[in-house]
NUGUPA-959979 format. One record per residue (C-alpha): residue in one letter; x, y, z. Coordinates in steps of 0.001 Angstrom, whole numbers, plus 500000, padded with zeros to 6 digits. Layout:
<pts>
AXYZ/...
</pts>
This chain:
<pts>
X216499568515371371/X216197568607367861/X216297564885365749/X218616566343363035/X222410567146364114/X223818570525362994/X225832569382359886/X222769567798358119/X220705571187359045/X223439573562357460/X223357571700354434/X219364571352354549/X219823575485354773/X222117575476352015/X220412573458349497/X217469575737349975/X219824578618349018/X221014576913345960/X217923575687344759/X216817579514344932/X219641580747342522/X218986577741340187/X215360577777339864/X214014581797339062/X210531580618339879/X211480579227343813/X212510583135343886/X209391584124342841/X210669585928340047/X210156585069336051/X213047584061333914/X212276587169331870/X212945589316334830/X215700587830335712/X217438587736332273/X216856591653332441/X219114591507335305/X222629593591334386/X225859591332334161/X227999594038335540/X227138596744337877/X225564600096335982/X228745602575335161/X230072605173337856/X229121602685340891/X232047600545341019/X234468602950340999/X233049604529343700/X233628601033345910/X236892601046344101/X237932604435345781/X236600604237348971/X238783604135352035/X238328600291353955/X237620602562357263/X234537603836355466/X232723600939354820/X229642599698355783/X226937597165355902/X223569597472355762/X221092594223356657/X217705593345355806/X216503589972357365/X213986587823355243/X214993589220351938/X216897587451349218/X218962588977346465/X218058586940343326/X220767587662340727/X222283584721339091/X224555586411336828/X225596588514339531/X227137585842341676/X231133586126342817/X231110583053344793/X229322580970347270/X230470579317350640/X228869576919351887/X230110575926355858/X229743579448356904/X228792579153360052/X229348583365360868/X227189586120359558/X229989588017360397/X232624585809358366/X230225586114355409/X230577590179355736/X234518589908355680/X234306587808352881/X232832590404350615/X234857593405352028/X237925591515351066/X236843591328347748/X236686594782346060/X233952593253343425/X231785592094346283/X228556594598346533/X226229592102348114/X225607589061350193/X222931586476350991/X223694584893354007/X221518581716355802/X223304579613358575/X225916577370356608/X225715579583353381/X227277582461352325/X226627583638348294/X228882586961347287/X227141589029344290/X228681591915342431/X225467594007342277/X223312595621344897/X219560595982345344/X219912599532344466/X221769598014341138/X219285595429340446/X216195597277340462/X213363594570341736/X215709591703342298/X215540592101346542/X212746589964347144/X211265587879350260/X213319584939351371/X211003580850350873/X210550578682353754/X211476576832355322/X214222579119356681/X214258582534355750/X217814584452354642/X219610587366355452/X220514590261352630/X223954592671353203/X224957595168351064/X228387597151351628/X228124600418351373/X230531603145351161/X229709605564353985/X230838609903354043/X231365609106358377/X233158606315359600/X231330603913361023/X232038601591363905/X234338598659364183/X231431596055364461/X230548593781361443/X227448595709360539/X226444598990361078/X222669599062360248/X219387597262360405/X216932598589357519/X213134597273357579/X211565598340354793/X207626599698354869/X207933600232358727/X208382603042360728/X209194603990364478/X206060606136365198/X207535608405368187/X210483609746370041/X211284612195367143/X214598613916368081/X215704615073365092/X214309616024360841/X215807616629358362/X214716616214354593/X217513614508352633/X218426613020348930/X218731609628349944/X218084606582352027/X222208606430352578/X222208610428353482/X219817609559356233/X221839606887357862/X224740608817357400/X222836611567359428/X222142608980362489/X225776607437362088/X227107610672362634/X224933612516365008/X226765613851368343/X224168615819369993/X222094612756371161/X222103608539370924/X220691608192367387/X219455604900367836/X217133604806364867/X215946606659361737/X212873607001359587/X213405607491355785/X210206608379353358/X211663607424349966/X208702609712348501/X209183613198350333/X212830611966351336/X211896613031355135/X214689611682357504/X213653611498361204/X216012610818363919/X215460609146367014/X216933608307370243/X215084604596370512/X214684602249368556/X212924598652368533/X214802596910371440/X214157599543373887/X210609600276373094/X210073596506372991/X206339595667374166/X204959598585372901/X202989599596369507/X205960602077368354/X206865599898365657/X204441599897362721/X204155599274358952/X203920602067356839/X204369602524353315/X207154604202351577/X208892604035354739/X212510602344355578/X212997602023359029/X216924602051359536/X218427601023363208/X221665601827364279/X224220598791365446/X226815600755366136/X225484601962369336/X226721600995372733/X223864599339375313/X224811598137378826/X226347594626379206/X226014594330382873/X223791593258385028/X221780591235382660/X218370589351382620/X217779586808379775/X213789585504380087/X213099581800378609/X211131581008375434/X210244577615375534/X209555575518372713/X211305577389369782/X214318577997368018/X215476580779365365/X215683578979362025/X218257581438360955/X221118582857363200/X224289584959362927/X226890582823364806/X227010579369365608/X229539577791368117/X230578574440368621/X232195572979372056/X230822575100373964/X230641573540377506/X227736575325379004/X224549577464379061/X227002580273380933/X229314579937378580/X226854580690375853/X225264583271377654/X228835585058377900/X229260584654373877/X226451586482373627/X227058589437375850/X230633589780374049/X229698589685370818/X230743591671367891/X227325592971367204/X224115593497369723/X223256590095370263/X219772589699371697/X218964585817371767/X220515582437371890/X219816578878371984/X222107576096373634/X222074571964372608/X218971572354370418/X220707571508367679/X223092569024368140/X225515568290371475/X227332571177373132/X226270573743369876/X225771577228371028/X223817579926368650/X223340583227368622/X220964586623367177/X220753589545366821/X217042589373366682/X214713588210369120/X210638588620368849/X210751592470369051/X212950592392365601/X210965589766363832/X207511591199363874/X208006591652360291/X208998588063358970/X206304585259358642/X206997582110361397/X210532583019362197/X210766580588365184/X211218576574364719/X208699574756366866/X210908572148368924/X209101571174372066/X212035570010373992/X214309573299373081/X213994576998374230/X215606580556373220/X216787583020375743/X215776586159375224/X217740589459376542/X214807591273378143/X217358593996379781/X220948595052381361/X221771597750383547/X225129599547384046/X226195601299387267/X228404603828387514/X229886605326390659/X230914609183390413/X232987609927393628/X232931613982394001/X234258616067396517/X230757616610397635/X228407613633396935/X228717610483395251/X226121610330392036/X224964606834390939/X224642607231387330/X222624603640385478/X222375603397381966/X219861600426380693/X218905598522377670/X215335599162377680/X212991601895378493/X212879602394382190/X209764603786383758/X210427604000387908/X212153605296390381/X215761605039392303/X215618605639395928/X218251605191398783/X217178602083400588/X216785603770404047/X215046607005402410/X212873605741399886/X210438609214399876/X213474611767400745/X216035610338398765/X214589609426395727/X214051610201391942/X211412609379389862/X211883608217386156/X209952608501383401/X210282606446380028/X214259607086380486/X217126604647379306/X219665606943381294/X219015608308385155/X220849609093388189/X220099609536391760/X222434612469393980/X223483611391397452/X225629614434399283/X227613613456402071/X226031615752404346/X222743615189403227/X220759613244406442/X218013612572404152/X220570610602402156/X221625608427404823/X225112608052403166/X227678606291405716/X231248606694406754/X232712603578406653/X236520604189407520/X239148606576406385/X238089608596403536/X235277605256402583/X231352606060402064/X229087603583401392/X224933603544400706/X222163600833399889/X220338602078396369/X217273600576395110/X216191600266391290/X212511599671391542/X210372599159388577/X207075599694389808/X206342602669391197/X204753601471394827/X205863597650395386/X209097595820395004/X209103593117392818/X211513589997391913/X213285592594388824/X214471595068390789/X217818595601391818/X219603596438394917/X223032597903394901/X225750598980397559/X227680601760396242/X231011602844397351/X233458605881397034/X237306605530398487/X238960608507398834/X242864608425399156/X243130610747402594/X246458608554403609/X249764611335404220/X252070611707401153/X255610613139401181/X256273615988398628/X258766617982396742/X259237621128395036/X257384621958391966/X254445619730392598/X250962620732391535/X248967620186394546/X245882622099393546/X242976620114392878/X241195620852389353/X237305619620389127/X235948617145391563/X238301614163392687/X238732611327390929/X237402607545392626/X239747605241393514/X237438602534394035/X233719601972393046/X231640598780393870/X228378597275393292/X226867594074395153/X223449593413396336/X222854593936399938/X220109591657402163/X218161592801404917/X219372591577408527/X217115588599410561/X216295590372413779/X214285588523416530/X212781589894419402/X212648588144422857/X210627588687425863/X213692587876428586/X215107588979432102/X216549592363432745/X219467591019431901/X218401589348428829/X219256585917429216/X216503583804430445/X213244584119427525/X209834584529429652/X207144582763428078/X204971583755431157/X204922586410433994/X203297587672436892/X201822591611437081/X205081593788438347/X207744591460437580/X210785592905436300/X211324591995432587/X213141593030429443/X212340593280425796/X215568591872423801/X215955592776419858/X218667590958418522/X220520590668415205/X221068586555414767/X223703587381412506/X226804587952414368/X228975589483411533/X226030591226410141/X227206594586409256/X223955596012410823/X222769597726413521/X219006598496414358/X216559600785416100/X213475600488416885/X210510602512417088/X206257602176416834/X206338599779419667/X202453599118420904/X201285596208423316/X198044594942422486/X195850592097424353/X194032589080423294/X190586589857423138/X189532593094422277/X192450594648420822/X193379596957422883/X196308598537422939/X198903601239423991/X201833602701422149/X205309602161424700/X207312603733422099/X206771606087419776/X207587607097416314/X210266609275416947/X211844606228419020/X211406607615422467/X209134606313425398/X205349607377425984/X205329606512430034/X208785605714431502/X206882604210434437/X205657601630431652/X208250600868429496/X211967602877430170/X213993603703426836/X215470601676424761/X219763601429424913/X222391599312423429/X223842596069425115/X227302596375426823/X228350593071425550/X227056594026421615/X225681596918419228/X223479594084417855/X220905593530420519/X219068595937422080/X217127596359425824/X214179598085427223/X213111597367430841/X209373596953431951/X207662595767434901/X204843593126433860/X201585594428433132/X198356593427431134/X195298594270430052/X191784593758431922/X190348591645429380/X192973589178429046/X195903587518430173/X198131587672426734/X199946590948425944/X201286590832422661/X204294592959421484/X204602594593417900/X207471596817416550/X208867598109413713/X212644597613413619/X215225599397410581/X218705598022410000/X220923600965409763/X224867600529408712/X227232600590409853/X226083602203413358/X222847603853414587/X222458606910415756/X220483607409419309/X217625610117419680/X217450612281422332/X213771612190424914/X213336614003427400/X211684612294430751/X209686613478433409/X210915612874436911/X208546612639440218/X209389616013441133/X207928617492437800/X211262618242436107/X212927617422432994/X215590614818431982/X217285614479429167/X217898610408428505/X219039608458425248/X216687606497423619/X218018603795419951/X215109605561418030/X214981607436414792/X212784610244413697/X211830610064410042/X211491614115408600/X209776615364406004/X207607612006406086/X203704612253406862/X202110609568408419/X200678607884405952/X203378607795404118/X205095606475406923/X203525603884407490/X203556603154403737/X207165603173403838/X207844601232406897/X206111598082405568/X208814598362402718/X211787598799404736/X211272598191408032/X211108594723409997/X207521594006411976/X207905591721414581/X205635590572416708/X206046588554420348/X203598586966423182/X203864586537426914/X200969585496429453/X200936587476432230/X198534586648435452/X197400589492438230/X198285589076442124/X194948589527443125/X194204586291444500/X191283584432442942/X191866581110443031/X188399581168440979/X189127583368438665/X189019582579434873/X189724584749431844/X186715585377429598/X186599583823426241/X186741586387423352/X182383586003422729/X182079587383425974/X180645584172427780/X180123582894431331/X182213580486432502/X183319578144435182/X186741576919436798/X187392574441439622/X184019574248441100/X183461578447441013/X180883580106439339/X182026583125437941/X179675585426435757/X179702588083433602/X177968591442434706/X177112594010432035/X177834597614432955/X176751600783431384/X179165600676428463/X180929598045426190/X182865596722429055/X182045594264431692/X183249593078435417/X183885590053435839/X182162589445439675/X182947586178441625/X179697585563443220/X180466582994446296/X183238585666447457/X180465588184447445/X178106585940449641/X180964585102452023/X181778588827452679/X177904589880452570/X177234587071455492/X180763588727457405/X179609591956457138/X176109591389458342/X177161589461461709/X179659592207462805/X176845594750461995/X175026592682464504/X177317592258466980/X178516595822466856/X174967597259467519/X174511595159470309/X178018595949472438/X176834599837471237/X173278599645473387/X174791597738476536/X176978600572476494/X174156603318476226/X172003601791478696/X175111601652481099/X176145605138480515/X172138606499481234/X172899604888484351/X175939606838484996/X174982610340485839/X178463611858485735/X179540613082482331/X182439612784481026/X182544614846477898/X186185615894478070/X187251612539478208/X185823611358474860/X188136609889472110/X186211611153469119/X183847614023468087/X180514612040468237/X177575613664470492/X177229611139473776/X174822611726476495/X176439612017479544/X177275610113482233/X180280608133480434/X183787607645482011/X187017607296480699/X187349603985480759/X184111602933478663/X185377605564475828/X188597603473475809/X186277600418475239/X185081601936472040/X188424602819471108/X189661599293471398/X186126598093469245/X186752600183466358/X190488598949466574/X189765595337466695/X186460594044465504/X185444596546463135/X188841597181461779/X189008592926461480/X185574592995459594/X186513595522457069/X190059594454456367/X188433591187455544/
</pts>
């Protein structure tokens, strides 16, 4: 906050004013100049104030310049707390030509600069002043208290739309006042070759660029009659300084918001204010901010405590509701260098802009790429995007939801009523609001989606649950790019694929809508994992889609070899590549990602999961090892199991080779062959009955069989 209230700085501003119209050297001008000065305006000039019509009249400003014409002074008015009071002042008096204007000071002169040849000079410090002349214009210009901004020795070095050469500085305003084939925002006047250039920008929208530079014999002239966007605005904080001269000051004002709004509704472009700098509840306003003030020396007050709020840029969105499509249409304050994209189409439904302050983005009805929405009778609604940079979002861009409202209700009619429709229709409704994302979770649970699994044996019958948390979320979601990956060695396996539709129904079935709610989503699965570890982790990419989504249709693979056609909540993407996919879907789609620990049925009591390094290790008393195989992979071998069935094996080896020989030496006794009577094809000697072949039968159905099922 500034020491010094706001009456004792208007008068400071004031006396500095005065003391510059009694003392010709503070105006850096000799007496002798000054005394050259005419007492009355030069003959023919007056007369043609005197005639002209009020509606053509005009002012022209010059900040930091000073008209220093003693003689010349009508009045002065100190208190004048309006730049724009000061201007009606001196177009209610038909002798006025002139003002010099600083905040609480307002000095009417019945010359000109044009009059007083060399008597415009540069406003002293500590505050510098503002110079209007009234001029009287051949077009009319606009109702606002000035109509022009003139810089003299600069020039706006691009965006030539227009050249003409001309006899005067006036004709060449006259020609941007009054041009109708473009926005004449600005013009360039050489007062040597009297070139007039015409351009569609000026210095507000080519702010933080080198467009704007001095050159000699040059006026730059900028148009304030122009209209710029009011909505949708962005004001950026200067800290630490304050304008020392403004256009408007405001007392009881009760808030920064309040200020803000006297700003945006101003009578002329206002680009900056301050609020409670300078004394309690005082609101102050510009025209200028630092992009119109590269030409005046230390234009800024350096208060520590204070700050300035600059207008850095405002957008205005327009909804055009056609039979057809509905067309977005954004005007802006400053240069715009982009793109505008439907939010669920950002690379089909999309338009790139380049260095444009006007653009619009096409969305037909019956375009899919579009994704526009029926939302009710005869209502259409879509998500748009304004995104500055042209491959990441960032905190200044702008989401809108845009609507079109068609009256399609029955109306009764009579005779002679025009019912033919002429052009496109007309909107009955338009809107604009910003439109969030839904939270989505996704849940490892039951089949039937109620019970969350945080662990799970191999086969057991579980579900994977997406859910919207918001309950009146206008959403809906599919899902698609679902993979299962393990712990370890990142392995993994795609379940569902891009398109939305299951890779191996005996994995993972499709996935389909709850019966209770369009909000969650199901997909069965019997419990699996992968050989290198017991965690299977779950990632998918999920889009919001409003207000319903649309199922895909995948086609399934019975036992028998045939096809069947089943519904899968899935959506393809077209025209998309896959990088580009991907690049997209970390913009606008949801990743989640979800863990379970799921154990085999094998058995092993022993058994323990390798660490990730691929180390031995042991678990309750067993010694389990790691055996490297041929490639990358490895078994993991439990080696007192192995010993165990080795010793097993070995003793009914044994014991089967010696019940084998009695038998042989029993059957050499036995000199009557049996050969028909044998159970299996093996070549016996003879001299075995029936009844010792049944023996073997029963020993390869009993002790053998026992051995090798253990």
């Amino acid at each position: 906050m500034l020491t010094t209230s706001i009456p004792s700085l208007l008068l400071f501003g004031a006396a500095v004013v005065l003391g510059q119209m009694a003392s010709p050297s503070g105006l850096g001008d000799s007496a002798e100049a000054l005394a050259k000065q005419p007492s009355a305006p030069p003959p023919g000039v007056p007369s043609q104030m005197e005639d002209c019509d009020p509606d053509r009249v005009g002012f022209e400003l010059i900040t930091g310049f000073v008209l220093s014409a003693p003689n010349n002074v009508l009045e002065s008015i100190p208190g004048t707390l309006m730049l724009s009071d000061c201007l009606e002042s001196c177009q209610a008096n038909e002798s006025c030509y002139a003002v010099n204007y600083e905040t609480g000071l307002c000095v009417l002169f019945s010359t000109n600069a044009d009059m007083a040849t060399g008597a415009l000079t540069k406003s002293q410090f500590p505050v510098y002043t503002i110079y209007a002349q009234k001029n009287c214009l051949a077009v009319k210009p606009c109702e606002r208290s000035w109509c022009v901004d003139r810089v003299q020795n600069y020039r706006l070095a691009s965006h030539v739309k227009g050249h003409q050469v001309v006899n005067s500085r006036q004709e060449c305003m006259e020609l941007c006042l009054g041009e109708t084939e473009f926005s004449c925002r600005s013009a360039n006047y050489n007062n040597a070759t009297g070139d007039c250039e015409l351009s569609d920008m000026d210095r507000i929208t080519l702010a933080g660029t080198n467009a704007f530079q001095p050159t000699k014999e040059f006026d730059y002239m900028e148009n304030n009659c122009i209209e710029e966007p009011t909505k949708l605005c962005e004001f950026k904080k200067l800290t630490g300084r304050i304008l020392k001269t403004v256009d408007s000051v405001f007392q009881d004002v009760g808030s920064l918001e309040e200020c803000r709004e006297l700003c945006l509704n101003s009578p002329y472009r206002c680009h900056s204010y301050d609020y409670g700098d300078t004394g309690e509840m005082v609101c102050r306003l510009s025209h200028h901010s630092r992009a119109t003030l590269v030409d005046i020396q230390e234009p800024f007050l350096d208060v520590p405590e204070a700050a300035t709020y600059e207008l850095s840029s405002c957008y205005n969105v327009s909804i055009d509701c056609r039979s057809g499509d509905m067309v977005a249409r954004i005007q802006t304050s400053k240069v715009f260098d982009g793109k505008i994209y439907a939010k669920g189409s950002p690379n089909s439904c999309v338009q790139d802009v380049n260095n444009s302050l006007e653009f619009e983005l096409h969305m037909g009805y019956d375009d899919l790429e579009c994704n526009v929405r029926k939302n009710g009778l005869g209502r259409y609604v879509n998500d748009v995007v304004i995104q500055h940079h042209d491959k990441i979002v960032t905190s200044s861009d702008l989401g809108l939801a845009v609507t079109c409202q068609y009256d399609l209700t029955n109306k009764s009619v009579t005779n002679e009523v025009d019912l033919g429709i002429h052009g496109d229709i007309e909107p009955s409704m338009s809107e604009e609001v910003t439109v969030d994302s839904p939270n989505v979770a996704m849940r490892i649970t039951d089949r039937n989606g109620d019970d969350i699994m945080s662990s799970a044996e191999v086969g057991d019958p579980l579900a994977l649950k997406f859910e919207i948390i918001d309950k009146n979320s206008p959403y809906e979601i599919f899902v698609r790019e679902l993979v299962a990956m393990d712990g370890v060695d990142s392995s993994e396996i795609v379940l569902i694929d891009s398109r939305g539709c299951p890779t191996d129904h005996f994995i993972m079935g499709p996935i389909y809508k709850s019966a209770q709610t369009g909000k969650v989503l199901l997909s069965h699965f019997d419990a699996f994992k992968f050989p290198s570890s017991d965690i299977v982790q779950f990632r998918a990419l999920v889009t919001p889609c409003m207000p319903t989504c649309e199922p895909i249709q995948c086609d399934q693979e019975e036992s028998t070899g045939e096809l069947r056609s089943v519904v899968s909540f899935g959506k393809r993407r077209r025209r998309r590549s896959i990088s580009n996919e991907s690049t997209s879907s970390a913009r606008e789609d949801l990743l989640l990602v979800q863990s379970i620990q799921i154990t085999d049925k094998f058995g092993f009591e022993n058994e323990t999961n390798p660490s990730p390094s691929n180390s031995a290790g042991t678990s309750n008393g067993g010694e389990t090892a790691f055996m490297p195989s041929g490639s990358d992979a490895g078994i993991c071998v439990n080696m007192a199991g192995i010993m165990i069935l080795g010793i097993v094996f070995v003793i009914a080896q044994v014991a089967i080779f010696t019940i084998w020989s009695l038998l042989w030496q029993k059957k050499r006794i036995d000199h009557k062959l049996a050969a028909d009577n044998m159970s299996f094809n093996v070549s016996i000697p003879s001299g075995l009955n029936s009844k010792h072949s049944d023996s073997l039968s029963k020993l390869y159905t009993s002790g053998y069989a026992h051995s090798r099922r253990f």
